[in-house]
Each structure stands twice: as C-alpha cells, then as structure tokens.
KOLGULO-496554 format. One record per residue (C-alpha): residue number from 0; x, y, z. Coordinates in steps of 0.1 Angstrom, whole numbers. Layout:
REM residues N
seq/x/y/z
NUM/X/Y/Z
...
REM end
This chain:
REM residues 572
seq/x/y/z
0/-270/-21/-943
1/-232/-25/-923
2/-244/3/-903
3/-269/-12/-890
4/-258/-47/-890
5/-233/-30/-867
6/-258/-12/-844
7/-275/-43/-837
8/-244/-55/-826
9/-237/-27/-800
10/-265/-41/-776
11/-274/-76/-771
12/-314/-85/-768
13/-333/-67/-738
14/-335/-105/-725
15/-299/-105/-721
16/-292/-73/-696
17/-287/-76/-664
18/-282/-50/-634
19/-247/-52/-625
20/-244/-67/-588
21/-232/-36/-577
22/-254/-33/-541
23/-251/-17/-510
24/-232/-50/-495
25/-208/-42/-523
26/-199/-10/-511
27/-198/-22/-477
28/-165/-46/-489
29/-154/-21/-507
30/-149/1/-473
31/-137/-30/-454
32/-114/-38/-476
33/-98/2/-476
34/-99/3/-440
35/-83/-32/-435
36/-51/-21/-455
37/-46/9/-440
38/-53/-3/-407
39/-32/-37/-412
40/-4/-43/-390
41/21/-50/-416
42/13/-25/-445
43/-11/3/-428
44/20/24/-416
45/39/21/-451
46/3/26/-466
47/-3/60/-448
48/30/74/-452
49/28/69/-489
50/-7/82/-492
51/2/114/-471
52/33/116/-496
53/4/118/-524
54/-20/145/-508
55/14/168/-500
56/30/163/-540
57/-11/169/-551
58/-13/202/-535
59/25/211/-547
60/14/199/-584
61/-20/222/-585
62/0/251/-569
63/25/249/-599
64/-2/248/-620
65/-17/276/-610
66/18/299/-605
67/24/287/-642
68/-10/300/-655
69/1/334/-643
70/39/329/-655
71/24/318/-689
72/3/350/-692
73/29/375/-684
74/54/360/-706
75/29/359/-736
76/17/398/-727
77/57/405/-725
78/58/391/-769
79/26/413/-771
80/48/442/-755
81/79/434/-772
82/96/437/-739
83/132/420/-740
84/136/424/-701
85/105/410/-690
86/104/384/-719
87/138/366/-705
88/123/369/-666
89/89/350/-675
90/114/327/-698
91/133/317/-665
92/108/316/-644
93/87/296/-673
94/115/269/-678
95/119/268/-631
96/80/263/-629
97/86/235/-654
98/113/217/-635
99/98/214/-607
100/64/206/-623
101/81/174/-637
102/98/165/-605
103/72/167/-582
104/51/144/-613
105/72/119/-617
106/75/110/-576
107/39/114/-576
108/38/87/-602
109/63/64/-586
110/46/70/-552
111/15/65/-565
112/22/29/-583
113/42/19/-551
114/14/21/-529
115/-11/2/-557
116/16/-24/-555
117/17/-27/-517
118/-21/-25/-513
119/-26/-55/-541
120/5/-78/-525
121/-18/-73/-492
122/-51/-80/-505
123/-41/-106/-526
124/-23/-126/-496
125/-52/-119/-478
126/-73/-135/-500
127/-54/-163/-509
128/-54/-171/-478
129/-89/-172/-469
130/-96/-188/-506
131/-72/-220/-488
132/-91/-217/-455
133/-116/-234/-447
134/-115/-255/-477
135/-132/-226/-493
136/-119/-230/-533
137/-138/-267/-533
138/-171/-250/-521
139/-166/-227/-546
140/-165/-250/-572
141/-193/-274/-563
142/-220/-239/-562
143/-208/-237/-600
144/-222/-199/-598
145/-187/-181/-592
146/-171/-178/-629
147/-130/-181/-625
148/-124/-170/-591
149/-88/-176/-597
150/-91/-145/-624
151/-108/-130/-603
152/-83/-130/-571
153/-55/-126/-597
154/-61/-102/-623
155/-98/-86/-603
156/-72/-75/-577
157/-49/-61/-595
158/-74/-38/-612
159/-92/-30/-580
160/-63/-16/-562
161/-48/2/-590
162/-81/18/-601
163/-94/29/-562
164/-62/39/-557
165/-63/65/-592
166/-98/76/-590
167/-97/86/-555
168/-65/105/-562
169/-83/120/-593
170/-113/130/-573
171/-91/149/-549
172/-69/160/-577
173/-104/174/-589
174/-112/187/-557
175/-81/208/-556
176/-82/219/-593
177/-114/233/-589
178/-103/250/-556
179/-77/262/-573
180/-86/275/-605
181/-121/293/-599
182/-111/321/-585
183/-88/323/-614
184/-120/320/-642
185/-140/341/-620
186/-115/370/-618
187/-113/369/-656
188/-148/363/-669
189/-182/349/-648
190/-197/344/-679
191/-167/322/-687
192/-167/304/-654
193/-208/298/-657
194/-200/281/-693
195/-173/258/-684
196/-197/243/-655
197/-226/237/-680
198/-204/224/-705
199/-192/198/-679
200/-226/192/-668
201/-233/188/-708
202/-205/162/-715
203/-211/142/-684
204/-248/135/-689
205/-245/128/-724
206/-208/103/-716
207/-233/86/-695
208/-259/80/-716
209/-237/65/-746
210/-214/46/-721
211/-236/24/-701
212/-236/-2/-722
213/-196/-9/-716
214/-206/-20/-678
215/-223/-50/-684
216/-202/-57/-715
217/-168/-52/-696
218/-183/-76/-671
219/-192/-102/-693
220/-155/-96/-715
221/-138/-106/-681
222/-155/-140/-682
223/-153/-146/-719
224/-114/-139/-715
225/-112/-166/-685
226/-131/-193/-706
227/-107/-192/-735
228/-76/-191/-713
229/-91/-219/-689
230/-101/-239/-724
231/-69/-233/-734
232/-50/-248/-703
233/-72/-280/-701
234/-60/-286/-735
235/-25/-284/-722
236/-26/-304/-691
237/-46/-331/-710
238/-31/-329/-742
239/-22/-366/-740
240/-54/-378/-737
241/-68/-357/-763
242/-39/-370/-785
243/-44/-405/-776
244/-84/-400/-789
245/-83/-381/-815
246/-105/-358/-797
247/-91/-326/-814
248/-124/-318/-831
249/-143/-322/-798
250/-118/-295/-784
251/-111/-271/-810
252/-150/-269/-812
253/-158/-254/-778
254/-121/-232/-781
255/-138/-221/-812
256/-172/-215/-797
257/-156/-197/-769
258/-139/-171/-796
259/-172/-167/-812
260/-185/-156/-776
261/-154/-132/-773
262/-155/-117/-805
263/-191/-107/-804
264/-188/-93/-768
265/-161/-70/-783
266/-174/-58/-815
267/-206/-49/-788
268/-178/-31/-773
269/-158/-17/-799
270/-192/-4/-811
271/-203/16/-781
272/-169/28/-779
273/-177/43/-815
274/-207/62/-804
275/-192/75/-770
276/-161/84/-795
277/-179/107/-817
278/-196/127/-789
279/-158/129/-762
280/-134/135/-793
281/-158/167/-800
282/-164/176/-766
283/-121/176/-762
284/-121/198/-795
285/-142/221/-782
286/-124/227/-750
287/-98/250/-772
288/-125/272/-789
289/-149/286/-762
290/-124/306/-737
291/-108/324/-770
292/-141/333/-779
293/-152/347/-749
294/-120/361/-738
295/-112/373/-771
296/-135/400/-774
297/-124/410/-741
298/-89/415/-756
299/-97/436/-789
300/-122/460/-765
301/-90/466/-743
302/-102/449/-715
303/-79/422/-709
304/-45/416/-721
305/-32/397/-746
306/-16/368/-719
307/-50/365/-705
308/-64/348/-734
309/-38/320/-729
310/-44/318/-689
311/-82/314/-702
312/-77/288/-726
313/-50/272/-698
314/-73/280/-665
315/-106/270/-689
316/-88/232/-698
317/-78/226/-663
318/-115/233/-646
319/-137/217/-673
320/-109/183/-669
321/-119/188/-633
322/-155/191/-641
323/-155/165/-666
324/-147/139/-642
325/-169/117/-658
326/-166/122/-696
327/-124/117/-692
328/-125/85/-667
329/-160/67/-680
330/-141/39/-696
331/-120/34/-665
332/-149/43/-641
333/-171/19/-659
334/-140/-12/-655
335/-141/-2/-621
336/-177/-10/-616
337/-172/-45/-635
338/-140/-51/-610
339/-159/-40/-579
340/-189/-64/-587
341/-169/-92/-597
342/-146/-91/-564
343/-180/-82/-543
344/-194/-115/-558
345/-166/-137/-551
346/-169/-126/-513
347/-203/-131/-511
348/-202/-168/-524
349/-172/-172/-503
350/-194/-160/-475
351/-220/-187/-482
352/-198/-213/-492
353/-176/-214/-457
354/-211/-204/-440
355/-232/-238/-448
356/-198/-263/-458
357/-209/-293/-435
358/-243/-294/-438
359/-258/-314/-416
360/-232/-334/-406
361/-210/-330/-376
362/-172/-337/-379
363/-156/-341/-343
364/-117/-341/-351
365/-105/-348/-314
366/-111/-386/-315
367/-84/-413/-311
368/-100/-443/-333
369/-125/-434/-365
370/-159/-437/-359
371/-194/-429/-381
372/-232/-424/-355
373/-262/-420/-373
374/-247/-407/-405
375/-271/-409/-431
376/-261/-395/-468
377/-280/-380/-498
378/-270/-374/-531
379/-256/-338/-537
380/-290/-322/-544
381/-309/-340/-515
382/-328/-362/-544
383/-318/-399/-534
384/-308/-419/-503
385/-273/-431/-504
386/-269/-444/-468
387/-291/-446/-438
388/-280/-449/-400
389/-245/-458/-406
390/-232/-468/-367
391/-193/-480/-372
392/-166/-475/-350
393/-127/-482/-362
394/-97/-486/-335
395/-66/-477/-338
396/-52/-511/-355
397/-81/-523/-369
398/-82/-526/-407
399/-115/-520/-422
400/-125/-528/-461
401/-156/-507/-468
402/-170/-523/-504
403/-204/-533/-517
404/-224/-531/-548
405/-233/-490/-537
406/-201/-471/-554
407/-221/-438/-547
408/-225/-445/-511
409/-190/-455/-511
410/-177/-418/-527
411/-202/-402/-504
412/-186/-417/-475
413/-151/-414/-483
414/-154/-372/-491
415/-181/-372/-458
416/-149/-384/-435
417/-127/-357/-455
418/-152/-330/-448
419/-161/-329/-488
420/-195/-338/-480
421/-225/-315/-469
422/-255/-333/-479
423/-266/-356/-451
424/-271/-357/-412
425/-250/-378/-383
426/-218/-375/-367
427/-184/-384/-379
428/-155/-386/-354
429/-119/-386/-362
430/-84/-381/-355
431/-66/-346/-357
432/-55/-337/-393
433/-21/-342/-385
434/-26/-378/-376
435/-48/-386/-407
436/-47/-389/-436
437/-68/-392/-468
438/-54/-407/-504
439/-79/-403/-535
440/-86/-425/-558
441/-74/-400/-586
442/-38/-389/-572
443/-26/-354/-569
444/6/-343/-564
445/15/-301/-564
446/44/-286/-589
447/74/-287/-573
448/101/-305/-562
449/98/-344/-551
450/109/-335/-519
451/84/-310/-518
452/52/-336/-533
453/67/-364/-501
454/66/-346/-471
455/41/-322/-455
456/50/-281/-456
457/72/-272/-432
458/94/-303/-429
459/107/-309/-463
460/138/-306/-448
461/134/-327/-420
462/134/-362/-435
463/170/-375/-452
464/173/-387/-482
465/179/-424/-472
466/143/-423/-454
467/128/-407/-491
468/149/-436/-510
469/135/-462/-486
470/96/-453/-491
471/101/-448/-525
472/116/-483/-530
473/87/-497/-509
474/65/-486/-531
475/83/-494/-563
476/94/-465/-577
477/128/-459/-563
478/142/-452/-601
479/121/-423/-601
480/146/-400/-583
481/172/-409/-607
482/149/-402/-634
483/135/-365/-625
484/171/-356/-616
485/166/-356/-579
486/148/-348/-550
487/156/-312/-554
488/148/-310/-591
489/111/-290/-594
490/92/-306/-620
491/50/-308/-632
492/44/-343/-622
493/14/-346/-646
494/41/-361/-669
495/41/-391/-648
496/12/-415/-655
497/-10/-421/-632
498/-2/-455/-620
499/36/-434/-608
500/19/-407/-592
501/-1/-426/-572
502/25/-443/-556
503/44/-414/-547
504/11/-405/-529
505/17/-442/-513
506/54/-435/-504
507/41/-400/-489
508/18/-416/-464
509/49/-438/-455
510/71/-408/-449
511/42/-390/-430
512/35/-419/-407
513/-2/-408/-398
514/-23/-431/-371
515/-51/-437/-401
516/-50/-435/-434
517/-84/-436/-459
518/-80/-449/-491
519/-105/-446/-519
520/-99/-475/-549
521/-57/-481/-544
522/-63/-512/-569
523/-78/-491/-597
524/-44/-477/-611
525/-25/-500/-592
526/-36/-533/-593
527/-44/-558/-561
528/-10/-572/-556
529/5/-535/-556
530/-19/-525/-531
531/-20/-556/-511
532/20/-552/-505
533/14/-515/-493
534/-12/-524/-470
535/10/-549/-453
536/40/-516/-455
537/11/-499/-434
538/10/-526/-411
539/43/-527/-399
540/40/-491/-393
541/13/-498/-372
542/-7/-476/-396
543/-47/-482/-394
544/-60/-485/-430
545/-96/-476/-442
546/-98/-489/-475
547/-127/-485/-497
548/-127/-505/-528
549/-154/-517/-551
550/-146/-558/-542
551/-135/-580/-523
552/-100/-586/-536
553/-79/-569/-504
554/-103/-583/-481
555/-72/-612/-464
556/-52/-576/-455
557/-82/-562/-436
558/-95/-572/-401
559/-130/-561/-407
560/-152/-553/-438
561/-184/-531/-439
562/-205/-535/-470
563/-227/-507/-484
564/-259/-522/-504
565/-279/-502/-532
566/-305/-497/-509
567/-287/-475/-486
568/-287/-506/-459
569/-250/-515/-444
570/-237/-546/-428
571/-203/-555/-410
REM end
C-alpha cells in the first residue's frame, strides 16, 4: 500500500501537466543571448579567449586519454610478461601521462568556471538593466503572470550560464571522445564497438522515458522555492504589523501552505528520481562487465593480449560516457530546460509589458507648465469610467488642489501623470523628469545611506551637509541624522514609521528643487498643519505644487482646485 501511495505521488493528475514553454522563440533568445556575450564590447574579447583556451585544453585532455589507454595496456601486458624493464618504462610513463592529465584538468576547470562567471556578471547587468528601463519591473507586476522575476534574473541566470556553458563543452567533449576512441574499439573488436553504440542508444531511450517527469516538476520546484522565500521576507519587513495584530496565525498559515506545496513537488521528485535510479545505477554497473566479456575470450584464444582487456574496459567507459550523453547529464539537461523556459518567459512578458505600457495615453515630457487634453480614464480592466474629457492646464506657479468625492479617479490620475497608468485615452503634457517630481502617498525610501535616500544618483556628493541639515529641519526631522548616526551611516529605513519616512521624502524634494512636484495624500501620515507648512516651504522655492487630497483642508495654500465627481465629471 506505501508503494503505491508513493507512485501516485510521482505524477500529479493528467489535469495538472503542462508542455513546458520551451518554443522556437525560446531558442531564438537563447542564440541572442550567446551571440550578444561574445560579441559585446566589453566581455566578447575576454569571452573568446577563454573559450579558445577550453577547445585547445579539450583536445590536450582527450589526447592524454587516449595515449594513456595505450600506456595502461602495455604496462598491464608487461605484469602479464613479468618484464621488470618494460614494467618500470610504462610505470614512468604511467605516472607523466597522469601529471599532465591533472594539470591540464584543473585549468580547464578554473577556465571553464571563469568564463560562466564572466558570461553571468554580463547577462545579469544586462538585464538588470533593461528590468529598470522603461519602468519595466512595475509592468511586470501589474500582468501578475511572471512568477518571481527577481529569482528569476538572480538565481535563472546563474544556472543558465553555468549549465550552457557545461553542456556545450560536454557535447564537444563528446564529439572529441568519440573521435578519439573509435578507432581504438574498432581496432580491438567491431563487435565490441557495435555493442557500446546500442547500449547507449538502450540507456538513452529508456533515461528518457523515466525522466520526463523531472521537467515540469523542476519548473514548478523553482516557483514553490520563491513563494516560501518571498512569504518569508514579507514576514520580515512587516513583522511589526503582524506583531501589533496578532496576525501570526493568518501568516504561519499560508508559510505553512506554501511548505505543503513544496514538499509534495519534491517527494513527486524524489520519486521519479527513484525510478530513473534503478534503471542508470544498473546501466553504470553494467558498463564494467560487457568489454571483459567480449574481450576476454579474445584473450584466453590468444588473440589479444592481456593489457587489451584493460584498454577495452578503459576505451569501452570512455565511448559509451560519450554515447550516453543523455542518460549521464538528464538531471542537469532536464534543469536546463526548466532554466531556459523560465528566462525565455520572463523576456517575453518583458517584451509585452514595455511593448503596450501607456496604453492609450500619450505622455509629452517636453512641456514647461503641466497640462491634461482629453484624458479620459478607466479602471485597470477597462470595466468602469473613472474620468471623462479631463481639459486642465497648470503654469509654472500655479498651485492646484485636485480633490473630490472620486478617490479612484484621483489615484488614476496621479499614476496617469507618472506614466503608471495605461488604461485610458488623451494627452498628458509635462515637464522633463529631471524637473518633476512625484511623492506617493505611501513613502519609499531605498537601503542606504541618508545621503543616498536625499539626493538623486549621481550627486550625493554634491549637496553639503548644512543644505541636508537645513531641509531636514524644514521638515521636522532634523534629529534624525543624529539618530541614524549620520548622513553616511547605511541603514533599512523601514525602521522608521511612516510618518518619518515621509518627510525625508518632503526634505528630498527640497534638496532636489524640481519646477513641479505631484503629491498624492501628504495629510494622510502627516497631518494638515505638517503639510500646509511644506507647501508654503515649496512656495518660497518657487516650487509648483500639484496636490491631490481627499478634502478640502489645504485648499488656502493652493491657487486653484479641480474637483473629480463619482461620475467621472470634473470642475475647476
């Protein structure tokens, strides 16, 4: 009855396979992303040299392999001779063959491993830049169809480059050995030659057939794995909340439930792994026995000598691992195909995503003043109305309260001016990025230093600390330096609460000094006399403020107010 219990557990219901997206676009990445590296600028010359380096120490390794096969057979016919003279030359030449073997392997091994780290510092740059670009990691997550692309680019890489990198070396490596040691099987037996290419054949048929499960089940392990972790880190960065309500149960449940799911994906796997293991441990055995029983015979007619049966058990090992290409890599063959469909994925959302990111609407980014023509908004699936015809132009130092009873409207407005918005049609015209800026409602500020959350990239070092001390004491935080340690002191500001982090966001725009800045809710953590005294901070920095804000409290510190009704209607 546990036999079978276990069986049943090997293969989930027919309901629940799927192909593996494994398709010819696939493949087409896969060659774009070869050719890119070793055609890249910056790593293709370091990239070929190694890779030459490889091919030269492959051919050197297979060479010694074969020289030894004939070294090893002399020195065992010189036992079978009892020849003292000839026994000490094959000794030498035994022990040199050796050396050398084991240099030339381990600089194949360090070469090899150096260009798999080269290759995945490149690709991962590459797309960690493109995965930044074009805003493409917020696209990614609105689709909700891309499981962890940040496993994906991190781990997904890793495993791509060190696995293409290995299997084409063992594919040449295969090449080679075959090359190398046919003639040698031929020239002691045809019929020996003719069995270790069936037997292959044999193994690699059968590998197949018990292995296939492990594709879609190391594809779905991947995910499982980067549910628990990504469970697991939510719990971290909001473990004061959960704390505060006692919401432990809630929590533990789904990190539970997401074990569950892990632990029955691997006992699928462990159990395929079971059945593939009976069949390759045999198949290994087996690789000892038949060149001693074919050559053998040879041996006690008089037809061979005694070395031979060792060069036919070495030479026989040697092809059928060559052969066997198959049965000896499935497991990492079979991770591959996960790897390549999971990255091949990820570039086709990515694709997509950047392809189709504003919608409808046109965002004009050379304008001097902020300005909204025709813009009408939808909810994110296209199902309700949110805002119809919106005509509203802002100048530079006019200050404009956007409120009214519509709170989706407002949101849908705010992220449609920051480019966060697809669903909808009209024009939006702004300044550059460099002379706006946006603040949420929920604040975010990046791990680092406090220097490094104030000031944009690149000029963290261009502002004094006087300037820093000044914004920060605008804002009302200016024991906050004293408190981290420093401007210089890196820190996770999540530790701050909310109502602190948002005015470092305030004090940021300060230091930045945009023309415009949009503000979505500054009295929700804040209150209205907090935000009303950074409004009139913005003011004497000539600063335009776009505020939107579910009342009318901050309406005396704006110039103009446009209101949004639940109807989708607007009025200034």
């Amino acid at each position: 009855m546990a036999s079978t219990a276990e069986n049943q557990q090997s293969e989930p219901p027919a309901r629940e396979r799927r192909r593996i997206p494994l398709d010819r676009l696939a493949w087409v990445r896969w060659r774009r992303a070869v050719s890119s590296f070793f055609g890249s600028a910056d790593a293709g010359g370091r990239a070929k040299a190694l890779f030459a380096s490889l091919l030269a120490l492959l051919l050197a390794i297979n060479g010694l392999n074969v020289v030894n096969s004939y070294v090893g057979r002399d020195f065992m016919t010189a036992i079978e001779q009892r020849s003292m003279s000839r026994f000490a030359t094959m000794a030498v030449l035994y022990v040199g063959v050796f050396a050398v073997s084991t240099v030339a392997a381990v600089i194949y091994r360090f070469a090899e491993e150096r260009l798999a780290l080269l290759w995945r510092e490149w690709l991962t740059r590459s797309l960690i830049g493109r995965y930044l670009g074009d805003r493409t990691y917020y696209w990614l997550r609105e689709q909700l169809d891309v499981a962890n692309p940040d496993q994906r680019i991190a781990d997904d890489v890793r495993n791509f480059t060190a696995n293409t990198l290995s299997l084409t070396l063992i594919l040449l490596n295969t090449t080679f050995t075959i090359i190398a040691f046919s003639g040698v099987m031929w020239s002691i037996s045809p019929l020996l030659f003719a069995t270790a290419v069936a037997y292959a054949a044999l193994g690699s048929g059968l590998t197949v057939l018990f292995g296939r499960p492990l594709i879609w089940l190391n594809y779905d392990l991947s995910d499982r794995e980067a549910n628990l972790r990504a469970d697991l880190v939510h719990l971290r960065e909001n473990a004061e909340s959960v704390a505060v309500l006692n919401r432990e149960g809630r929590i533990g449940a789904r990190l539970l439930r997401r074990l569950d799911e892990l632990v029955a994906n691997m006992k699928r796997i462990i159990a395929v792994n079971r059945n593939l293991g009976f069949f390759t441990t045999g198949y290994g055995y087996l690789i000892g026995v038949i060149p001693v029983l074919i050559v053998a015979p040879l041996f006690i007619r008089g037809q061979a000598e005694f070395g031979v049966i060792s060069q036919s058990s070495m030479a026989f090992a040697h092809l059928i691992g060559a052969f066997s290409l198959i049965v000896n890599q499935f497991q990492q063959i079979s991770g591959y195909a996960v790897v390549l469909a999971r990255l091949s994925a990820l570039g086709d959302r990515a694709d997509q995503a950047t392809a189709r990111r504003s919608g409808g609407i046109e965002i004009d980014e050379s304008g001097s003043g902020l300005a909204w023509h025709g813009l009408s908004l939808s909810s994110r699936r296209g199902e309700d109305v949110l805002l119809r015809s919106l005509e509203c132009s802002i100048d530079a130092g006019t200050r404009l309260l956007v409120t009214g009873p519509n709170e989706a409207a407002r949101g849908a407005l705010f992220r449609a001016t920051a480019g966060l918005w697809r669903s909808g049609t009209g024009h939006i015209v702004r300044p550059p990025a460099g002379e706006i800026l946006f603040v949420p409602e929920r604040p975010y500020l990046p791990p680092g230093t406090l220097r490094d959350a104030l000031l944009r990239t690149g000029s963290e070092h261009d502002v004094d600390d006087t300037r820093i001390t000044a914004a920060l004491n605008a804002v009302g935080i200016g024991d906050t330096v004293t408190n981290v340690g420093g401007l210089g002191v890196a820190r996770d500001w999540h530790e701050l609460s909310l109502a602190d982090q948002q005015r470092i966001a305030f004090a940021r725009v300060l230091l930045v000094s945009p023309r415009f800045v949009v503000l979505e809710g500054p009295t929700t953590l804040l209150g209205a006399d907090a935000a009303a005294r950074f409004l009139r901070e913005l003011a004497a920095k000539s600063i335009t403020a776009v505020t939107f804000a579910a009342d009318d409290t901050l309406a005396t510190d704006h110039d103009a107010r446009l209101v949004l009704e639940t109807d989708g209607t607007w009025g200034i």
